[in-house]
C-alpha positions in Angstrom: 15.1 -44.4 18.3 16.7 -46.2 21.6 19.1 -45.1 24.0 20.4 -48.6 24.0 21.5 -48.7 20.8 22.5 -45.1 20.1 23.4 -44.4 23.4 25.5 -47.2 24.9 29.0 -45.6 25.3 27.4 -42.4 26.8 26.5 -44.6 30.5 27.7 -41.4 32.6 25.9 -38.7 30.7 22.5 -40.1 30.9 23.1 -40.5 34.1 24.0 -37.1 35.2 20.8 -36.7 32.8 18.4 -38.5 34.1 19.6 -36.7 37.5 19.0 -33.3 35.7 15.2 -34.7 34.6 14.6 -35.4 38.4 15.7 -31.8 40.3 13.6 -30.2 37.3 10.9 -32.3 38.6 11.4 -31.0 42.6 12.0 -27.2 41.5 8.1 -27.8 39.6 6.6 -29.1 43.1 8.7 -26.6 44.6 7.0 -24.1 42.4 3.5 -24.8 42.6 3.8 -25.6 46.5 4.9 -21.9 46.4 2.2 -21.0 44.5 -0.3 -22.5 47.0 1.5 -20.4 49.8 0.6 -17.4 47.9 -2.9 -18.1 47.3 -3.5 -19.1 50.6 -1.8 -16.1 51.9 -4.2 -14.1 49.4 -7.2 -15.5 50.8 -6.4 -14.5 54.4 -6.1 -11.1 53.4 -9.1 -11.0 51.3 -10.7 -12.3 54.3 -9.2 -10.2 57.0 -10.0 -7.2 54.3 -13.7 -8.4 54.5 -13.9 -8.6 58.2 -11.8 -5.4 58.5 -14.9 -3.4 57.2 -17.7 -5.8 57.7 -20.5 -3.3 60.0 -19.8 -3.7 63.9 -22.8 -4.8 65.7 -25.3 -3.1 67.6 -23.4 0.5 66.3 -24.1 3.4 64.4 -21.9 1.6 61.5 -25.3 -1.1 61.4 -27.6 1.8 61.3 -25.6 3.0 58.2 -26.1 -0.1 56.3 -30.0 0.7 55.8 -28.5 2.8 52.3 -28.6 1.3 49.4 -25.2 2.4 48.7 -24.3 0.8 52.1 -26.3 -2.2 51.2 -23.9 -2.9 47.7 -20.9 -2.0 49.8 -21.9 -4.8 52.4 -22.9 -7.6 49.4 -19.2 -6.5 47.6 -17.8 -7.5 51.1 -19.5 -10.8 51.5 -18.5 -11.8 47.5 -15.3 -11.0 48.7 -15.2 -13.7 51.5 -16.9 -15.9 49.0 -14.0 -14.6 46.3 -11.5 -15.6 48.8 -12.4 -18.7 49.4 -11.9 -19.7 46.0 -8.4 -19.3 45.7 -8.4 -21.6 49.5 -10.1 -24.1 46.8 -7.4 -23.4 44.3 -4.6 -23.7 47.3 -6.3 -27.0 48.6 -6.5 -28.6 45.0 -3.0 -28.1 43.8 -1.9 -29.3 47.0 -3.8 -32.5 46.4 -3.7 -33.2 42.6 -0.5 -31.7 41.6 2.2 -31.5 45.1 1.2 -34.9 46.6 1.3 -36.9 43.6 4.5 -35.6 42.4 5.9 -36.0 45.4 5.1 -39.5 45.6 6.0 -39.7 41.8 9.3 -37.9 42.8 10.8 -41.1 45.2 9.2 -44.1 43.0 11.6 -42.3 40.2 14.4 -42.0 42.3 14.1 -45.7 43.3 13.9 -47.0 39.8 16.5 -44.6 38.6 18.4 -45.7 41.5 18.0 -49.7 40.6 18.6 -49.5 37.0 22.1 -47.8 37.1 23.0 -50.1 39.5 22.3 -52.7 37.7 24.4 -51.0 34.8 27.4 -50.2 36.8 26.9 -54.1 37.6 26.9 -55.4 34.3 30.3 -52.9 34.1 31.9 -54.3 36.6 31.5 -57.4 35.2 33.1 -56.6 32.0 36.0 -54.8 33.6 36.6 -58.5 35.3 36.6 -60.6 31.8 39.1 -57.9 30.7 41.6 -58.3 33.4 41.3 -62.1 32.6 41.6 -61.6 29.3 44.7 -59.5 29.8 46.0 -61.7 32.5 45.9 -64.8 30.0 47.4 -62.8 27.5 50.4 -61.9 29.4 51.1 -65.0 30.6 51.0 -66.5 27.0 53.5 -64.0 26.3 56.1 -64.9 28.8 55.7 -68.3 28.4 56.3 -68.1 24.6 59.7 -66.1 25.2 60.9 -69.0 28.1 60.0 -72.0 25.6 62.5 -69.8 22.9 64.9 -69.2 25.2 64.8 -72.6 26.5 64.9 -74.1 22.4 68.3 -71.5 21.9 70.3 -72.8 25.0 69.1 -76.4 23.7 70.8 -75.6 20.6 73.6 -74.0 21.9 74.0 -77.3 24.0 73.6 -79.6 21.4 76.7 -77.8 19.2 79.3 -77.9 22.2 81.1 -80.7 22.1 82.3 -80.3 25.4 78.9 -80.6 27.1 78.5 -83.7 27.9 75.2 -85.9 26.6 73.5 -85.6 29.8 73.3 -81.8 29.9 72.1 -81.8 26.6 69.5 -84.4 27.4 68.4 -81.9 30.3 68.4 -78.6 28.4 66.0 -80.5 25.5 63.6 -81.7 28.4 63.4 -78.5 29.6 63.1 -76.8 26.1 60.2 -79.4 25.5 58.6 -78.1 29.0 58.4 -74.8 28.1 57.0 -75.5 25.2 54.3 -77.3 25.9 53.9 -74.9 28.8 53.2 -71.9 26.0 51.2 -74.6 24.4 48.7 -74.6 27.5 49.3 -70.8 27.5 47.7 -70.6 24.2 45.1 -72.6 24.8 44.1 -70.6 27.8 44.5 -67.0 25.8 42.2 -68.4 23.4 39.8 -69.8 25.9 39.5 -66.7 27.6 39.5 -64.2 24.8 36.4 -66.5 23.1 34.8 -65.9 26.7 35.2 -62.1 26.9 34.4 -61.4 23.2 30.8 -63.6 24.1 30.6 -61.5 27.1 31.3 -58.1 25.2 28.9 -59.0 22.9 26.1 -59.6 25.5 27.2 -56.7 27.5 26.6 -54.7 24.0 23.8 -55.8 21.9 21.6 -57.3 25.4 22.5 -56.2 28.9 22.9 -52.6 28.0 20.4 -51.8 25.7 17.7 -53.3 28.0 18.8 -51.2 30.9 19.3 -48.1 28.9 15.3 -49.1 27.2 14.6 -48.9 31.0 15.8 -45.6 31.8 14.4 -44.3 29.0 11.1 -45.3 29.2 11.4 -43.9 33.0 12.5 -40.4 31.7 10.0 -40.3 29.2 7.5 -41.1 31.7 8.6 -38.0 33.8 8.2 -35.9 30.9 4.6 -37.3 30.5 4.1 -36.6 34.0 5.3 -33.4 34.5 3.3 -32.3 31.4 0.2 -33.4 32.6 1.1 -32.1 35.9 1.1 -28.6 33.9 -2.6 -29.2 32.7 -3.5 -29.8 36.0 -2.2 -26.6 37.0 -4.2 -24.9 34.2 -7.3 -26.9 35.1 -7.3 -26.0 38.7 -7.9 -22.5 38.1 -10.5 -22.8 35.3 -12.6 -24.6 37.6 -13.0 -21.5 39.8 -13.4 -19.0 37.1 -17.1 -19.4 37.0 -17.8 -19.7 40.7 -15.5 -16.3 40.8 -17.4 -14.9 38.0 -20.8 -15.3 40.0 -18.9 -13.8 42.7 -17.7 -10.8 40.4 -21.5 -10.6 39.3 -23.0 -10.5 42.4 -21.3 -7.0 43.0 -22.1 -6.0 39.8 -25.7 -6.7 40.9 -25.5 -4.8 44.4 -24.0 -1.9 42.5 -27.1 -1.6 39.7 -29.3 -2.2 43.2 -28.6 1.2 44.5 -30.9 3.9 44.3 -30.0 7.2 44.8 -34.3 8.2 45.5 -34.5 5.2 48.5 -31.4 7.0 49.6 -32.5 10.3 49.6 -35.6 9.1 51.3 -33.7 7.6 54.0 -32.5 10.5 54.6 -35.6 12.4 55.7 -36.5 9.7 57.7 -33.7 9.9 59.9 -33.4 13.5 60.3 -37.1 15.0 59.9 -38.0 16.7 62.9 -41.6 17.5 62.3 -41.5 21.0 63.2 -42.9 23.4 60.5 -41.0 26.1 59.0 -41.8 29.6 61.7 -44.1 32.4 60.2 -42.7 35.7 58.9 -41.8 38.4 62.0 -43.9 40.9 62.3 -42.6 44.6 62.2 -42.0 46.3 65.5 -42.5 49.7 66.1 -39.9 51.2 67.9 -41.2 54.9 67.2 -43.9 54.4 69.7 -44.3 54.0 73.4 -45.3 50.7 73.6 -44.0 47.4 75.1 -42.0 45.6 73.2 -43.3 41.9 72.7 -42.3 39.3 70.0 -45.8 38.1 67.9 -47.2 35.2 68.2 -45.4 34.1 64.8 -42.2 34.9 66.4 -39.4 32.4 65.9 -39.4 31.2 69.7 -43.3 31.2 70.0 -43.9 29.3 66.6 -46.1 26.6 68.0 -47.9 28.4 70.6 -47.0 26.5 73.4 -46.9 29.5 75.8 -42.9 29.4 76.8 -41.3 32.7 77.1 -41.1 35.2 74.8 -37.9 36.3 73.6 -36.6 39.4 74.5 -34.5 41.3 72.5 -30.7 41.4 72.9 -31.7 38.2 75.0 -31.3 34.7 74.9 -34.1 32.2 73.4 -35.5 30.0 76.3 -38.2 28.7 74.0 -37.9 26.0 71.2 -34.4 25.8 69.6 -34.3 25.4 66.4 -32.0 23.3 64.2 -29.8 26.3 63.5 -29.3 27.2 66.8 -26.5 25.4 68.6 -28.5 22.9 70.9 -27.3 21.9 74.7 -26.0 18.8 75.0 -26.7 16.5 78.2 -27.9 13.4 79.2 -30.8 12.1 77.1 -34.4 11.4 78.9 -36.1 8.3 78.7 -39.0 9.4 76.6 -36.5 10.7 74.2 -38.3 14.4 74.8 -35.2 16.1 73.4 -35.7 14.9 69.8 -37.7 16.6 67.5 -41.1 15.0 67.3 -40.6 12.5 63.7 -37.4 11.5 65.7 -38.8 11.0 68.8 -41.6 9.3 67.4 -39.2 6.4 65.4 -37.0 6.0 69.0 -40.4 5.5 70.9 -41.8 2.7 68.2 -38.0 1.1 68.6 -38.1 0.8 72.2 -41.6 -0.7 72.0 -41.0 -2.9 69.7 -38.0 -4.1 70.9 -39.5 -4.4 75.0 -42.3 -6.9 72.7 -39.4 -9.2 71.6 -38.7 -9.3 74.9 -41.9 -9.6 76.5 -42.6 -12.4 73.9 -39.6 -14.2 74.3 -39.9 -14.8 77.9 -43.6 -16.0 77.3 -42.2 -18.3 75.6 -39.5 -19.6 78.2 -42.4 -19.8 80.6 -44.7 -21.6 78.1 -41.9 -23.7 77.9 -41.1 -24.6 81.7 -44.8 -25.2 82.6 -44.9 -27.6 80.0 -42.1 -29.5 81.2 -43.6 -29.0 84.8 -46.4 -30.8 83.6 -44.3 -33.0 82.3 -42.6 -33.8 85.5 -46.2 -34.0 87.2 -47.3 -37.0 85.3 -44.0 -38.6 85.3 -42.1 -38.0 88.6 -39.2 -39.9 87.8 -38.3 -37.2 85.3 -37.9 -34.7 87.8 -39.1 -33.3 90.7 -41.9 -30.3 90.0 -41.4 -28.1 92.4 -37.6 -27.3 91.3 -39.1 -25.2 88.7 -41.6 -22.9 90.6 -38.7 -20.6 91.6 -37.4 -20.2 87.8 -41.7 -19.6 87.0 -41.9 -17.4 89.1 -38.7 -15.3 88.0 -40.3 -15.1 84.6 -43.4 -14.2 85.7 -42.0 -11.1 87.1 -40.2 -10.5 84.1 -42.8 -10.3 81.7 -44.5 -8.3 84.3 -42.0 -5.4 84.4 -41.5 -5.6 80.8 -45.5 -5.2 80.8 -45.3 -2.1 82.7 -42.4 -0.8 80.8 -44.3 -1.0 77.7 -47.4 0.7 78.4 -44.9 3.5 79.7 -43.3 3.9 76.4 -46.8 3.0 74.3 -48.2 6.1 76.3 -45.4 8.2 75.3 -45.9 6.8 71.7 -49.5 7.5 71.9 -48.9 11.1 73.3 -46.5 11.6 70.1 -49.2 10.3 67.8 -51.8 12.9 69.2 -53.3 9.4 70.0 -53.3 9.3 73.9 -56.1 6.8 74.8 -58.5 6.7 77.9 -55.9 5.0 80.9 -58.9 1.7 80.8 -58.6 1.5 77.0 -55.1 1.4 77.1 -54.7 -1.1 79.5 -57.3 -3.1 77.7 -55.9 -2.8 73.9 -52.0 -3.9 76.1 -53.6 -6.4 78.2 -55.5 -7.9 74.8 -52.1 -7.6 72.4 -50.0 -9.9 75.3 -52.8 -12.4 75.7 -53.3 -12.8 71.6 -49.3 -13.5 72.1 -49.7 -16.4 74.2 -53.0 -17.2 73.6 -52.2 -20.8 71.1 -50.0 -21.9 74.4 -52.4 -20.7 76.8 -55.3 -22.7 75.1 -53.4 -26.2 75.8 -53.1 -25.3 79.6 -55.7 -23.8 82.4 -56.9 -20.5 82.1 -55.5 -19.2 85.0 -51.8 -19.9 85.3 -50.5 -17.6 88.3 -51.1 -18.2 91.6 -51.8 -15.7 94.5 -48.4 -15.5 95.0 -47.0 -16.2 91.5 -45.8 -19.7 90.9 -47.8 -21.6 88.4 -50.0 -23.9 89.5 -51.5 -24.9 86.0 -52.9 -28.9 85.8 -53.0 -30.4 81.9 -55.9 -32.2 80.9 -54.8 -36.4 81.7 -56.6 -37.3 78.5 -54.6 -35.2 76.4 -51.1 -36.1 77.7 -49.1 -39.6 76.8 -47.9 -41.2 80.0 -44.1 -42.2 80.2 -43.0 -44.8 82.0 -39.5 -45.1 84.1 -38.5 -48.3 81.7 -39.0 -46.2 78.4 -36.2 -44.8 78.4 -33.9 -47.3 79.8 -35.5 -49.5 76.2 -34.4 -46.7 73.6 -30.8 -46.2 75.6 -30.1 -50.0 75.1 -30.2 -50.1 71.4 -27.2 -51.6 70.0 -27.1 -49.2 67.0 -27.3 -46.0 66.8 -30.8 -44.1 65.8 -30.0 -42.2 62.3 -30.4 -38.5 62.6 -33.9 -37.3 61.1 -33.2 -33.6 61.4 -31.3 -31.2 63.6 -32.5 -28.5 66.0 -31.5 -25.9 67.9 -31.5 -24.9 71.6 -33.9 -21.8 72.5 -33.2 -21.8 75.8 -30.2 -23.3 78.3 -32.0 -26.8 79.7 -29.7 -28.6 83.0 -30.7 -32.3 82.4 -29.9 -33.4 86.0 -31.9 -36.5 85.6 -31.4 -40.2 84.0 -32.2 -40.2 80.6 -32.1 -36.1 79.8 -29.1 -34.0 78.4 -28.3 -30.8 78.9 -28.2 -28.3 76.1 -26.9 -24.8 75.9 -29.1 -22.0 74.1 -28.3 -21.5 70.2 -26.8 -24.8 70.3 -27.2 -27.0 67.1 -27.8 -30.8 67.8 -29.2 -33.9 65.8 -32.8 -34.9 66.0 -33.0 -39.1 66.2 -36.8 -39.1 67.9 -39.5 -36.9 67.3 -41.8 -36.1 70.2 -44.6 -38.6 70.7 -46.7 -36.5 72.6 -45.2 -36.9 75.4 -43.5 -33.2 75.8 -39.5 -34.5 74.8 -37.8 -34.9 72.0 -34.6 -37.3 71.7 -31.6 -35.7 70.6 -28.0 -36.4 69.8 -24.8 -34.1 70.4 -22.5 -37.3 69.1 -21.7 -41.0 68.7 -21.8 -40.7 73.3 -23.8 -38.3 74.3 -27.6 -38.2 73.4 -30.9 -37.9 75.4 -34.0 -36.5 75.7 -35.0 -32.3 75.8 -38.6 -30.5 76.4 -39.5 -30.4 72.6 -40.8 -26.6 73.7 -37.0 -26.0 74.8 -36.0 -26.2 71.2 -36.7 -25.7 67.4 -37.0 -28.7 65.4 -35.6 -28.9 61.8 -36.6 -32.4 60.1 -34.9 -34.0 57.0 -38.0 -34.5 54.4 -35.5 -37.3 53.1 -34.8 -39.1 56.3 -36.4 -42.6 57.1 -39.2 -42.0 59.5 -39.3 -38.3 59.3 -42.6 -36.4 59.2 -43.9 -33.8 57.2 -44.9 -30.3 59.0 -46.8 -27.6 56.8 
């Protein structure tokens, strides 16, 4: 089965074919680049549907999300951003594997398409011209063969007439003999030409056209192969998702067998238990006799016994409302007084706890700029020491009024608790709990780190500091490659390197790791290929690569 040989009169159908075969090619890529579109456009909405009802931070929304109900709702959210981002994977591969290809596939087979029908309307064109010679020899055969007749009958017609003299008769036989041999050459020439164009014909037949039309066929068939497996790939690209969309599809199945209606319902009490206990029966009142009216001690306004006033009949309540009753609304007090105890209790251990991170967090920032004072003691190229007593001396008065704050809220918690210590315990058990805090820094530096008027004027130990001098740096800088990355780390706290050799770094910021610290207080980092330096290693949190070369091992 060849086009060449079955084919070769049908030159202008297979090439509006072969045309056909190509725009069926286009309206494919044309398909599945639409279909990219889409799933791209799906994703985004997934997405912004995910974000849309994502929890908003630090509102009553995060608060709600302690439900196990809540909980599954959040996880069905996240697989949904995870969900979405599969059919990005699905947008991204077709692009690659199935669009870009073709595409490219697309202009090779217009190119070849292009050069072999050229070559056919060449080989065409050709024959067209042997025909016209053909034909042109032909006719001129033709003519001459009716001269030399004509020429031979007025010879004859000559030669009887016996009044023409001898010479014209000569003359009319020399010319009858011309044309003669004139149709003889004629002939020859007809012949010539039609042995040419019949060699020609047969060439253009049996060689020049098959070939070309073997050519074109093996290009279309080639398109058909490739569109075909183009298809495959289509099928292909979404099977690989299905099971990473299954997990996906299973991970909400799993938050939704996670929720438990009991931890709910426990929740519950938590966050609306007031503590109070249900009031007594009220006592019968005597109207009959003439006594003072007066509510009993079980009374619904004197429940507790805390001595408010009683309540009067046809009066208002002045005493303690009760959830039933409609309760005033105004601005709330610090200690949180106007919540029922259980409440007020939970607010009270919130606030302490979160006044701790606090507390703790600037212990930190100080541990971490008295460090790097020493630092700056030992090596005064580094930096000049007394820069930093003003910043010391801010966070000393921090933690200070976060102190005091504290034991404010600690006594209310401790009133709450029916726990209300002696005012020298308490300041003991809040002087002890900060102390235990910072008590592994505080054991590298001198016990007493404030001064009279509260900059820090604590001196390390020389033997248990590694000197560094001005040219150390100035050696690692001049390294013609670049130090591989043996970790990351990320900023605690905002660090201004104003000096040769440092970098600055902005808190939360992630960053590469390419020197450990040798004891000397500062680690070398990296934020790219031109900008690396060196940090207080207490400034931030150090993640090392077990795999990288030269990397340590911390338990």
């Amino acid at each position: 089965m060849s086009w060449g040989t079955e084919l070769w009169d049908q030159f202008d159908n297979l090439e509006k074919h072969t045309q056909w075969g190509i725009d069926v090619l286009e309206k494919y890529i044309k398909f599945v680049k639409e279909r990219t579109e889409i799933e791209l456009s799906y994703a985004k909405q997934l997405r912004n549907l995910s974000k849309k009802y994502q929890p908003k931070k630090n509102s009553k929304e995060e608060e709600e999300y302690r439900y196990t109900s809540c909980k599954a709702f959040l996880s069905t959210l996240n697989e949904m951003n995870d969900y979405a981002g599969q059919h990005e994977v699905i947008s991204e591969n077709m692009t690659s594997q199935i669009t870009t290809d073709l595409a490219r596939f697309v202009q090779e087979l217009k190119q070849e398409r292009k050069s072999n029908f050229h070559d056919g309307r060449k080989a065409q064109q050709h024959m067209e011209t042997c025909w016209k010679q053909l034909e042109s020899s032909k006719r001129r055969f033709e003519r001459d063969c009716k001269e030399a007749d004509r020429a031979q009958q007025y010879f004859e017609k000559m030669d009887a007439d016996i009044n023409v003299t001898k010479a014209d008769v000569e003359k009319a036989r020399q010319q009858a003999q011309i044309r003669h041999q004139m149709a003889e050459d004629s002939k020859a020439d007809y012949s010539s030409s039609l042995q040419k164009f019949n060699q020609e014909q047969h060439e253009y037949y049996h060689t020049h056209i098959p070939s070309i039309f073997q050519k074109i066929q093996e290009m279309e068939e080639r398109r058909i192969v490739r569109i075909g497996e183009s298809m495959k790939t289509y099928a292909e690209v979404d099977r690989q998702v299905i099971p990473i969309i299954g997990k996906c599809l299973d991970g909400i199945v799993k938050a939704a067998e996670a929720i438990n209606q009991k931890s709910d319902s426990q929740l519950v009490i938590e966050a609306y238990k007031s503590g109070f206990e249900p009031p007594g029966d009220i006592e019968f009142e005597d109207y009959t006799q003439p006594m003072k009216r007066t509510v009993s001690d079980n009374s619904l306004s004197n429940s507790r016994g805390d001595g408010k006033p009683e309540l009067k009949f046809g009066g208002k309540s002045k005493g303690k409302l009760w959830p039933f009753i409609k309760k005033n609304k105004g601005a709330t007090p610090e200690d949180f007084s106007n919540l029922p105890p259980e409440q007020r209790r939970k607010k009270l251990q919130q606030k302490v706890d979160e006044l701790n991170k606090e507390i703790q967090k600037e212990m930190d920032q100080r541990d971490a700029i008295t460090k790097m004072k020493d630092v700056y003691l030992k090596n005064p190229q580094m930096g000049d020491p007394a820069s930093l007593d003003h910043k010391l001396t801010e966070v000393s008065q921090n933690i200070e009024k976060l102190r005091l704050e504290a034991q404010k809220f600690e006594a209310w918690l401790a009133e709450v608790e029916g726990r209300l210590p002696a005012r020298g315990e308490q300041a003991r058990r809040q002087s002890g709990m900060y102390d235990g805090q910072g008590a592994p820094t505080a054991n590298s530096c001198a016990q007493d780190r404030e001064s009279p008027d509260g900059s820090y004027t604590e001196e390390r130990s020389q033997e248990n500091e590694v000197k560094v001098l001005a040219t150390d740096f100035d050696d690692e800088f001049d390294d013609e490659e670049p130090l591989p990355a043996i970790g990351t780390c990320k900023a605690l706290y905002t660090f201004e390197g104003q000096n040769e050799g440092t970098i600055s770094v902005i808190e939360g910021e992630i960053l590469y790791v390419i020197e450990e610290d040798k004891g000397d207080g500062w680690t070398r980092i990296r934020r790219n290929e031109d900008e690396e330096g060196y940090v207080p290693t207490s400034y931030v949190e150090v993640y090392l690569d077990k795999n990288a070369k030269g990397a340590k091992t911390y338990i």
